[in-house]
KOLGU-4560 file (N, C-alpha, C; in nm, 3 decimals, padded with zeros to 5 digits):
<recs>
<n_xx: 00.083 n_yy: -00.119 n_zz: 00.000 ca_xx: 00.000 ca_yy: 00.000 ca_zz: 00.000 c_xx: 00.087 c_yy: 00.125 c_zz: 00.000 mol: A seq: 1 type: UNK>
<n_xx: 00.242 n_yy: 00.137 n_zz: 00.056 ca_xx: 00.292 ca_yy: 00.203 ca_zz: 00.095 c_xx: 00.357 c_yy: 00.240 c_zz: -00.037 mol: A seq: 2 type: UNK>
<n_xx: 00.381 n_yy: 00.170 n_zz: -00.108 ca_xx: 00.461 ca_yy: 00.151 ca_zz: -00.231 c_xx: 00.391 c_yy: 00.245 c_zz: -00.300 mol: A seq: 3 type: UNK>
<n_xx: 00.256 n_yy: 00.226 n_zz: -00.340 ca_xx: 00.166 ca_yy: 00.272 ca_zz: -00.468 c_xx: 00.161 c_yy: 00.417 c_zz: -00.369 mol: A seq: 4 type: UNK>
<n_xx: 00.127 n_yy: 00.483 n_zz: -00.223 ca_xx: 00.151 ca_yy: 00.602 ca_zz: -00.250 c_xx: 00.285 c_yy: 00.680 c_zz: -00.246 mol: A seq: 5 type: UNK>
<n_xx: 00.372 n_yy: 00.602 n_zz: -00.303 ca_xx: 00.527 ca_yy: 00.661 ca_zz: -00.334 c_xx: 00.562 c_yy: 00.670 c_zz: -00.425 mol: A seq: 6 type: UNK>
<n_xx: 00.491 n_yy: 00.564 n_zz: -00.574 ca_xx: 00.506 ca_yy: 00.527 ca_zz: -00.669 c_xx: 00.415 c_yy: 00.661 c_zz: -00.756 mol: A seq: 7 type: UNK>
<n_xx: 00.310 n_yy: 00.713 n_zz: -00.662 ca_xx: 00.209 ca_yy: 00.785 ca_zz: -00.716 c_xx: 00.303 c_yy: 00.946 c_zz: -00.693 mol: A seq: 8 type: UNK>
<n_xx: 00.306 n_yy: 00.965 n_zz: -00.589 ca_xx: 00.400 ca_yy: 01.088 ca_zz: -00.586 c_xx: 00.544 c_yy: 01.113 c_zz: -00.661 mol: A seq: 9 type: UNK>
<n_xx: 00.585 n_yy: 01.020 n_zz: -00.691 ca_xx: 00.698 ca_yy: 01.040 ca_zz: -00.755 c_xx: 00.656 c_yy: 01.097 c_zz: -00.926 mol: A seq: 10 type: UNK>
<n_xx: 00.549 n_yy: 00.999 n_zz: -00.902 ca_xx: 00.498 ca_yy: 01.061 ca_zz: -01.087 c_xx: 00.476 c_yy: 01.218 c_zz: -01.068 mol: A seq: 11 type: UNK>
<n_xx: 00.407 n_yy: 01.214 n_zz: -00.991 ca_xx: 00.345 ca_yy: 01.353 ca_zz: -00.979 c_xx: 00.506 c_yy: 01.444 c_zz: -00.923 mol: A seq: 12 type: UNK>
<n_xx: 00.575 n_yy: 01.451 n_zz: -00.871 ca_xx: 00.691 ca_yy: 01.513 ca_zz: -00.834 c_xx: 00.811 c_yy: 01.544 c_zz: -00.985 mol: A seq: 13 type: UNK>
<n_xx: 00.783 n_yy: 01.421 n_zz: -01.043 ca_xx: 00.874 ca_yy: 01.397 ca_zz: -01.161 c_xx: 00.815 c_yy: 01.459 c_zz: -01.267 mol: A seq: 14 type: UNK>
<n_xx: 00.673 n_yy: 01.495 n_zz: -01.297 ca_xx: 00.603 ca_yy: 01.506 ca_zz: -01.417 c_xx: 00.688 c_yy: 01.672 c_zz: -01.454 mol: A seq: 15 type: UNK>
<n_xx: 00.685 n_yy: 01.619 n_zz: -01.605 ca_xx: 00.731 ca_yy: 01.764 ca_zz: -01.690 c_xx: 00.719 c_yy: 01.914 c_zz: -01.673 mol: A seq: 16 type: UNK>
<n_xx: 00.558 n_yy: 01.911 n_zz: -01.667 ca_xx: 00.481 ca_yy: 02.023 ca_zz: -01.617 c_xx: 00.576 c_yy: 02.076 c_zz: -01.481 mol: A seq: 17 type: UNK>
<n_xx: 00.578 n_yy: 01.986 n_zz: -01.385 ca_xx: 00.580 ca_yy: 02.047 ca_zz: -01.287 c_xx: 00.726 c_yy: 02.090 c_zz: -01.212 mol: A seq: 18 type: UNK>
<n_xx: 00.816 n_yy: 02.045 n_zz: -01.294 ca_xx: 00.968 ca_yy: 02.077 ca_zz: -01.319 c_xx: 00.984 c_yy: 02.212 c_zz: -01.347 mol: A seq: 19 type: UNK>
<n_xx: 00.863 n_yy: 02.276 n_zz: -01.360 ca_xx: 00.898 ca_yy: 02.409 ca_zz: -01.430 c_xx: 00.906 c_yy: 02.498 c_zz: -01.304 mol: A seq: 20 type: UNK>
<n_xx: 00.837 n_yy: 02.420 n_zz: -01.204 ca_xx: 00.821 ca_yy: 02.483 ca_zz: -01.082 c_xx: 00.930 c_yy: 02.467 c_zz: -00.992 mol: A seq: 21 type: UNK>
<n_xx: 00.920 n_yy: 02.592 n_zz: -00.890 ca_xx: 01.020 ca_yy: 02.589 ca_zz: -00.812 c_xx: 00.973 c_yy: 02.497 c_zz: -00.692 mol: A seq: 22 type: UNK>
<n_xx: 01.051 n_yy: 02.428 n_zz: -00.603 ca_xx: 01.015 ca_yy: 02.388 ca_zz: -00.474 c_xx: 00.947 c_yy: 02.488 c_zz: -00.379 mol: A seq: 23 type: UNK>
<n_xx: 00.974 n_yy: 02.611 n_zz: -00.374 ca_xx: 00.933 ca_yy: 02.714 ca_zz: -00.308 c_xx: 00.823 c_yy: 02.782 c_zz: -00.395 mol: A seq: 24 type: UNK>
<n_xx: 00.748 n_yy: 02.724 n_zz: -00.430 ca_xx: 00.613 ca_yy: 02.782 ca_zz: -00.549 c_xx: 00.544 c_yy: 02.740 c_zz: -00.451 mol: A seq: 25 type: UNK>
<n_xx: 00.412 n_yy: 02.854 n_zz: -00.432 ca_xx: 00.342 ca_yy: 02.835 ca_zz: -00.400 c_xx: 00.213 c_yy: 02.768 c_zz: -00.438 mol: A seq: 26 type: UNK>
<n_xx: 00.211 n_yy: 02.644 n_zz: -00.479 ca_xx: 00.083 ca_yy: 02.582 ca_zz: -00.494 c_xx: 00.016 c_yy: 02.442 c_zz: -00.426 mol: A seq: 27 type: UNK>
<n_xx: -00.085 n_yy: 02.432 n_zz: -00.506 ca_xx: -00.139 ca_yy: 02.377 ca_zz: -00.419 c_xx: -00.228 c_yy: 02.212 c_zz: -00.554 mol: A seq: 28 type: UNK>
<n_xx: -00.193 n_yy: 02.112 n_zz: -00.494 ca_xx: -00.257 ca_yy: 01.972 ca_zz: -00.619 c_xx: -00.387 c_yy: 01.910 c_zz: -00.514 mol: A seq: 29 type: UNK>
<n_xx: -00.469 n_yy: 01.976 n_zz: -00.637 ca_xx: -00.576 ca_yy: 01.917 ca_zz: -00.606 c_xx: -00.623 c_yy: 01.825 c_zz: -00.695 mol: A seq: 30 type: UNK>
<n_xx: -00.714 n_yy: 01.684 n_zz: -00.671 ca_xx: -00.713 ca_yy: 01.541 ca_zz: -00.694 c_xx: -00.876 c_yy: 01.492 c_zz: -00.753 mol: A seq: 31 type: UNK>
<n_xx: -00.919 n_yy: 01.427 n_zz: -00.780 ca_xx: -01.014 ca_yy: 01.322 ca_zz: -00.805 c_xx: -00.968 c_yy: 01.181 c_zz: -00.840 mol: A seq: 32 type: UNK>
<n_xx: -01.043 n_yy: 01.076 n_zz: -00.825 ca_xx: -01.034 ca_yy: 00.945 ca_zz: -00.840 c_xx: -01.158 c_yy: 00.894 c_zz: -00.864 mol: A seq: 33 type: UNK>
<n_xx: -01.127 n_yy: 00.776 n_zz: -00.995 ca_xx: -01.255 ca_yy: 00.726 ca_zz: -01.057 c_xx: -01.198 c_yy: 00.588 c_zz: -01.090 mol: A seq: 34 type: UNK>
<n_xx: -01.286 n_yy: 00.510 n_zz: -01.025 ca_xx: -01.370 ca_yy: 00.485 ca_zz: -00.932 c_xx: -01.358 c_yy: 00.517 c_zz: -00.787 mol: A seq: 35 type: UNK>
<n_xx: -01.428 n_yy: 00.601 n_zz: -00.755 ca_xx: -01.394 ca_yy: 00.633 ca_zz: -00.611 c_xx: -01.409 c_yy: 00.482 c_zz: -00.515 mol: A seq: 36 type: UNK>
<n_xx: -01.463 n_yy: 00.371 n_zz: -00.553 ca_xx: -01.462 ca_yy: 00.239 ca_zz: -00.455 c_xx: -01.307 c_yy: 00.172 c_zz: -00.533 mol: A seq: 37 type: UNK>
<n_xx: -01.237 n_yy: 00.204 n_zz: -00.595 ca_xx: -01.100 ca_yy: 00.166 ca_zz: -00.637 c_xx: -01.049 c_yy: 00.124 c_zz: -00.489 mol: A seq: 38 type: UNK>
<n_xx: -00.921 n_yy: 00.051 n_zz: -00.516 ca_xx: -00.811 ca_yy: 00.043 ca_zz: -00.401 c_xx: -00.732 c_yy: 00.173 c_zz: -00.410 mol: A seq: 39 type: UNK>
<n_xx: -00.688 n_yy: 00.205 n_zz: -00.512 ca_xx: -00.639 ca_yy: 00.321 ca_zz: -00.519 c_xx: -00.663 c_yy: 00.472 c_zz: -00.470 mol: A seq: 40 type: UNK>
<n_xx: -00.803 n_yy: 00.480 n_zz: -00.466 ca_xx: -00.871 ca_yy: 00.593 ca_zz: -00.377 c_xx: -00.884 c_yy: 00.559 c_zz: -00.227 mol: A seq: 41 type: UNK>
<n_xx: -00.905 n_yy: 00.418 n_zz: -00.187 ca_xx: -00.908 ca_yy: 00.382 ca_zz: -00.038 c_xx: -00.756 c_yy: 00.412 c_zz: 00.029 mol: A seq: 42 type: UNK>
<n_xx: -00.679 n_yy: 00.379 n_zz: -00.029 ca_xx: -00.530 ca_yy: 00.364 ca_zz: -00.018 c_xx: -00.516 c_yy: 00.576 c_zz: -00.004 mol: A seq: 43 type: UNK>
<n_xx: -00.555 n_yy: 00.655 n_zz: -00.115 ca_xx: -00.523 ca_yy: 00.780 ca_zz: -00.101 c_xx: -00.593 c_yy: 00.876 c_zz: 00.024 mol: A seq: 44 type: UNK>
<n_xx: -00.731 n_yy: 00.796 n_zz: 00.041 ca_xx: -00.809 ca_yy: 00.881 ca_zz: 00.141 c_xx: -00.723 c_yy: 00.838 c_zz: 00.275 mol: A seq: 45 type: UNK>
<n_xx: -00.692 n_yy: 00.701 n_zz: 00.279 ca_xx: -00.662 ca_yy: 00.647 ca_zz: 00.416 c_xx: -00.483 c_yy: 00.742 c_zz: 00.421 mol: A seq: 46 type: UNK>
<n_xx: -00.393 n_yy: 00.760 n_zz: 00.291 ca_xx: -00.289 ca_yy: 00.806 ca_zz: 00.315 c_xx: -00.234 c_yy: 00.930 c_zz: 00.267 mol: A seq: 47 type: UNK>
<n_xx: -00.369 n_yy: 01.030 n_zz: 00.294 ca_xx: -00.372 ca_yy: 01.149 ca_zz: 00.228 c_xx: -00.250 c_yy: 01.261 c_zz: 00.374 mol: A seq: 48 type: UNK>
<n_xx: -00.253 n_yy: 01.208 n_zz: 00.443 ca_xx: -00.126 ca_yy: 01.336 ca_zz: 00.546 c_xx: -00.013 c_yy: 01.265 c_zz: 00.484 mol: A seq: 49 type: UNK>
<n_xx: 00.033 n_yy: 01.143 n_zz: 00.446 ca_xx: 00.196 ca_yy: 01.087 ca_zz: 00.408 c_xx: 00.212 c_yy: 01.201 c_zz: 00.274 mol: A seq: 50 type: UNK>
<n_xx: 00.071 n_yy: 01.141 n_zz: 00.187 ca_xx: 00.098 ca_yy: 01.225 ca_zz: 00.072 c_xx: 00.144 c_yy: 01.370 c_zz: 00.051 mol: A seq: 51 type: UNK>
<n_xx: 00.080 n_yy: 01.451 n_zz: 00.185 ca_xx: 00.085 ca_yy: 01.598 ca_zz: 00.138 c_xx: 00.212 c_yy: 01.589 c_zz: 00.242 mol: A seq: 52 type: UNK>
<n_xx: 00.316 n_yy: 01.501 n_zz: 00.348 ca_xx: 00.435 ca_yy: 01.508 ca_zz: 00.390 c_xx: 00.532 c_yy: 01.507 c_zz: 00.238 mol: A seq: 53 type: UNK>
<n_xx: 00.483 n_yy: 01.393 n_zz: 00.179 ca_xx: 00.567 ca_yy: 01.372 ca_zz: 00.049 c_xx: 00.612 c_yy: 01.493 c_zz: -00.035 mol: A seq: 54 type: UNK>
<n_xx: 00.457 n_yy: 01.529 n_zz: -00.078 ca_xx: 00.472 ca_yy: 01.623 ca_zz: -00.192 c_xx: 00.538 c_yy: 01.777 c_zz: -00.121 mol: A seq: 55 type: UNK>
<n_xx: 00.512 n_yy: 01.806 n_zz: 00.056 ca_xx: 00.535 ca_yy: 01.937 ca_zz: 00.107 c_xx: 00.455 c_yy: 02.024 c_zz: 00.101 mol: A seq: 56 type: UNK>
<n_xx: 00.343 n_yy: 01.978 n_zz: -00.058 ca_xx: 00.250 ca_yy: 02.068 ca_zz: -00.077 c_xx: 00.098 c_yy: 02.044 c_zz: -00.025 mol: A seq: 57 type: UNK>
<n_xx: -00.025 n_yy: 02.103 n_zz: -00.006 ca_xx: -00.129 ca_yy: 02.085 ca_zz: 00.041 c_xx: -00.196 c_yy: 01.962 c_zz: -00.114 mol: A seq: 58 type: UNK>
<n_xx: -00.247 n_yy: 01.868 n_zz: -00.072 ca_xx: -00.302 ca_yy: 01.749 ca_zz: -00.175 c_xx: -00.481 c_yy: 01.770 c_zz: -00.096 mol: A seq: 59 type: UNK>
<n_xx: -00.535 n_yy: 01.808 n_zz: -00.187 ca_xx: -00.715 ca_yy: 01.881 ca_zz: -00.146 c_xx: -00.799 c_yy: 01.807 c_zz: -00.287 mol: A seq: 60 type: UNK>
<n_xx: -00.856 n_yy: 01.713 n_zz: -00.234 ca_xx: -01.010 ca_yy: 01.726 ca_zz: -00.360 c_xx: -01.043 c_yy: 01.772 c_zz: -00.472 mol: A seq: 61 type: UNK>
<n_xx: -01.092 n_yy: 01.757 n_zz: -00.549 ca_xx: -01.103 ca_yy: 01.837 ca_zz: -00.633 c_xx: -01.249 c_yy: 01.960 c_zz: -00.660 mol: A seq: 62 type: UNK>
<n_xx: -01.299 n_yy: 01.874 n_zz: -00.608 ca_xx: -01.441 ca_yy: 01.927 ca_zz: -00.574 c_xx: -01.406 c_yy: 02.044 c_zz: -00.443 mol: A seq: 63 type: UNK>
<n_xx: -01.339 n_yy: 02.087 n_zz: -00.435 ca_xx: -01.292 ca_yy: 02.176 ca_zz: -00.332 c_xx: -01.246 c_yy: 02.299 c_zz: -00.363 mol: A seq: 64 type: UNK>
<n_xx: -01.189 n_yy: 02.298 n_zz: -00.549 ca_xx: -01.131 ca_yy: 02.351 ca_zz: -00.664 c_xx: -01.273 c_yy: 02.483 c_zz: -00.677 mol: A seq: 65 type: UNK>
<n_xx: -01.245 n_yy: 02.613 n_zz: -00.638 ca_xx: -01.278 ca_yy: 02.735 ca_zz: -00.654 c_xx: -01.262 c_yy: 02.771 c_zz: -00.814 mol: A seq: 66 type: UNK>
<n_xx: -01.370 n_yy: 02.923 n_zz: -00.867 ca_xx: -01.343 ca_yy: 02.915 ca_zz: -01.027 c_xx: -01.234 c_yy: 03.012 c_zz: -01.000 mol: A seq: 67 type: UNK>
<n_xx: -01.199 n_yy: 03.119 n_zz: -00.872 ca_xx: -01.159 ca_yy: 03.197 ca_zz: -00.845 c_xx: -00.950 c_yy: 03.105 c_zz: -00.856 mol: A seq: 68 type: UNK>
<n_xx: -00.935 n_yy: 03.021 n_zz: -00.833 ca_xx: -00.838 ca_yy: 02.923 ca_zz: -00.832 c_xx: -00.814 c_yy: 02.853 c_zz: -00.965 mol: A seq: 69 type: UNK>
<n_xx: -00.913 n_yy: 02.861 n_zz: -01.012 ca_xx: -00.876 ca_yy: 02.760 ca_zz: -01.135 c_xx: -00.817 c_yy: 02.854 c_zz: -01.256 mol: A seq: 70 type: UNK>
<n_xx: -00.833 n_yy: 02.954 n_zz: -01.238 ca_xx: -00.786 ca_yy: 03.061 ca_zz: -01.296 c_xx: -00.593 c_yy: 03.075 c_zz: -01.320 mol: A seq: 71 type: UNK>
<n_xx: -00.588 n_yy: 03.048 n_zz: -01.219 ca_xx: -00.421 ca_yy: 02.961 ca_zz: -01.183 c_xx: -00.363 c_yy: 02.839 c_zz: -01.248 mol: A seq: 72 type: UNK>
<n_xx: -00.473 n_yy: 02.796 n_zz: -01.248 ca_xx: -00.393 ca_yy: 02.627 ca_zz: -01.346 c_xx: -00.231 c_yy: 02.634 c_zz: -01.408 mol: A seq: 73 type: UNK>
<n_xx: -00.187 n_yy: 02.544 n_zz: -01.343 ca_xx: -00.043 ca_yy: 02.571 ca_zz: -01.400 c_xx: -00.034 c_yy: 02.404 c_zz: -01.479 mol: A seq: 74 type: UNK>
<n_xx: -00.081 n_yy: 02.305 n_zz: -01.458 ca_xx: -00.115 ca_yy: 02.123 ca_zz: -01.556 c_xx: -00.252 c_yy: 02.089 c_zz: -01.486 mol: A seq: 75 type: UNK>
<n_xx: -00.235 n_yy: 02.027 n_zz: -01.569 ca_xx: -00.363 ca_yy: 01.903 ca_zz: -01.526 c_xx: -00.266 c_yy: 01.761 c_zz: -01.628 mol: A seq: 76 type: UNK>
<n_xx: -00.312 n_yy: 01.632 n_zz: -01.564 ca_xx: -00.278 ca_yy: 01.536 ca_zz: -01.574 c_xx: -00.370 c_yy: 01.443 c_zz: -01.543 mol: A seq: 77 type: UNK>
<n_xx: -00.410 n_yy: 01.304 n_zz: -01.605 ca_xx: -00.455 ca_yy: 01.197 ca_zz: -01.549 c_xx: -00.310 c_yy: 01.073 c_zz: -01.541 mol: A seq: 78 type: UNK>
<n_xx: -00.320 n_yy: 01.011 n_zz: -01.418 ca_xx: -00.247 ca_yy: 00.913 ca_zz: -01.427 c_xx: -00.288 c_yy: 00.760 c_zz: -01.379 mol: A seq: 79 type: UNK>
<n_xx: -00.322 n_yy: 00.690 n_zz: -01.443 ca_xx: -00.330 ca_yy: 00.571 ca_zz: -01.489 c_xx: -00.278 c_yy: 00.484 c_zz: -01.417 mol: A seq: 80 type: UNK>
<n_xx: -00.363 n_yy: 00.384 n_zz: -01.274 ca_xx: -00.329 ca_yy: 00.303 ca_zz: -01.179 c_xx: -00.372 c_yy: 00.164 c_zz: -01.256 mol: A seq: 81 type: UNK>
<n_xx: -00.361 n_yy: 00.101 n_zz: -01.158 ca_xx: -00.368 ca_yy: -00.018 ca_zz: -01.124 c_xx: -00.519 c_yy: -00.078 c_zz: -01.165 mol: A seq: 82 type: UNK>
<n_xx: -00.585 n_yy: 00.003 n_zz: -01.071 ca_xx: -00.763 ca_yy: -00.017 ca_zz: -01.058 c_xx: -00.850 c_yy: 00.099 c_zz: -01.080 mol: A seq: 83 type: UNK>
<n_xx: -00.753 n_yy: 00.218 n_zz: -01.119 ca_xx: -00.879 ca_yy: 00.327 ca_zz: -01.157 c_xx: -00.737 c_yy: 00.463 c_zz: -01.215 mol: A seq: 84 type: UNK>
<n_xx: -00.842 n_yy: 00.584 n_zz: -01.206 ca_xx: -00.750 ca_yy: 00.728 ca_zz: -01.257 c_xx: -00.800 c_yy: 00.802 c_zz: -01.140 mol: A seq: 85 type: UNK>
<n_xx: -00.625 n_yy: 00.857 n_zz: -01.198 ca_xx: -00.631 ca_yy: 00.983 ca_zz: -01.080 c_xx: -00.625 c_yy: 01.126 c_zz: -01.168 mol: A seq: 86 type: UNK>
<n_xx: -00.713 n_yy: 01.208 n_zz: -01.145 ca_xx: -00.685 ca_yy: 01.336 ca_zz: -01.247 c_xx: -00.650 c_yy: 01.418 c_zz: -01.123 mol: A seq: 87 type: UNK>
<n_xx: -00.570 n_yy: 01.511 n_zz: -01.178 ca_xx: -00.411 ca_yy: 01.571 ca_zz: -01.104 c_xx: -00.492 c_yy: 01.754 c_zz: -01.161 mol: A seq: 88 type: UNK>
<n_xx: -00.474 n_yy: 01.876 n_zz: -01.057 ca_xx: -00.480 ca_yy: 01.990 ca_zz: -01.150 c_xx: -00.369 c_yy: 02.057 c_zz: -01.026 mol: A seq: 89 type: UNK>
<n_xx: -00.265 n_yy: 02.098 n_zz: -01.061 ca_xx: -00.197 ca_yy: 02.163 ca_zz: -00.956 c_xx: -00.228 c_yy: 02.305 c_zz: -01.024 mol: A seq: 90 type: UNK>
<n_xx: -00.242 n_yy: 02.417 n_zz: -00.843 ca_xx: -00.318 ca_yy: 02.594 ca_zz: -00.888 c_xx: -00.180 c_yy: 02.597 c_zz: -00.870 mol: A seq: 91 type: UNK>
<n_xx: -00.142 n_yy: 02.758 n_zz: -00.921 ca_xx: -00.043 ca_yy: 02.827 ca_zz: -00.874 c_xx: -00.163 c_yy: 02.942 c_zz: -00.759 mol: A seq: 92 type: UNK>
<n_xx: -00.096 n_yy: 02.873 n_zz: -00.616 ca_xx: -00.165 ca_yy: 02.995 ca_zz: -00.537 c_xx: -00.156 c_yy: 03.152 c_zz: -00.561 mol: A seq: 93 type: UNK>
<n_xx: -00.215 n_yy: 03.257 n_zz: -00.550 ca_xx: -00.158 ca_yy: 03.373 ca_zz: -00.570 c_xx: -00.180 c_yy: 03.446 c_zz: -00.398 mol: A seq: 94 type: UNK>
</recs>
């Protein structure tokens, strides 16, 4: 279990898009998962504080995603598990 959320952050840490960014950027990745009864979403809800230790950055819902925020979009991404998708939109906070 521990694996897949390390395996998942690294994508997301490594991805192209987000190389452009500094470590000290202020943003913020917010998430969805489909099928939300996946292992993959049980596994993220149950290890959503490791995740946002991992990433450093705040990891929030997506349904949580303001229009006032989305305005920021710096990627969006889906990435492709095991048992379902994860669609990825990291804001640039302002």
């Amino acid at each position: 279990m521990v694996a897949h959320v390390h395996k998942y952050c690294d994508m997301l840490i490594n991805d192209d898009a987000l190389v452009k960014l500094n470590p000290t950027d202020d943003v913020t990745t917010y998430y969805s998962i489909e099928p939300q009864t996946s292992e993959i979403s049980r596994i993220t809800c149950k290890q959503r504080d490791e995740i946002d230790a991992i990433l450093k950055k705040p990891y929030v819902l997506l349904n949580n995603l303001t229009n006032k925020e989305n305005r920021n979009l710096v990627t969006t991404k889906k990435l492709s598990m095991k048992d379902g998708e994860i669609n990825i939109g990291i804001i640039q906070n302002t």
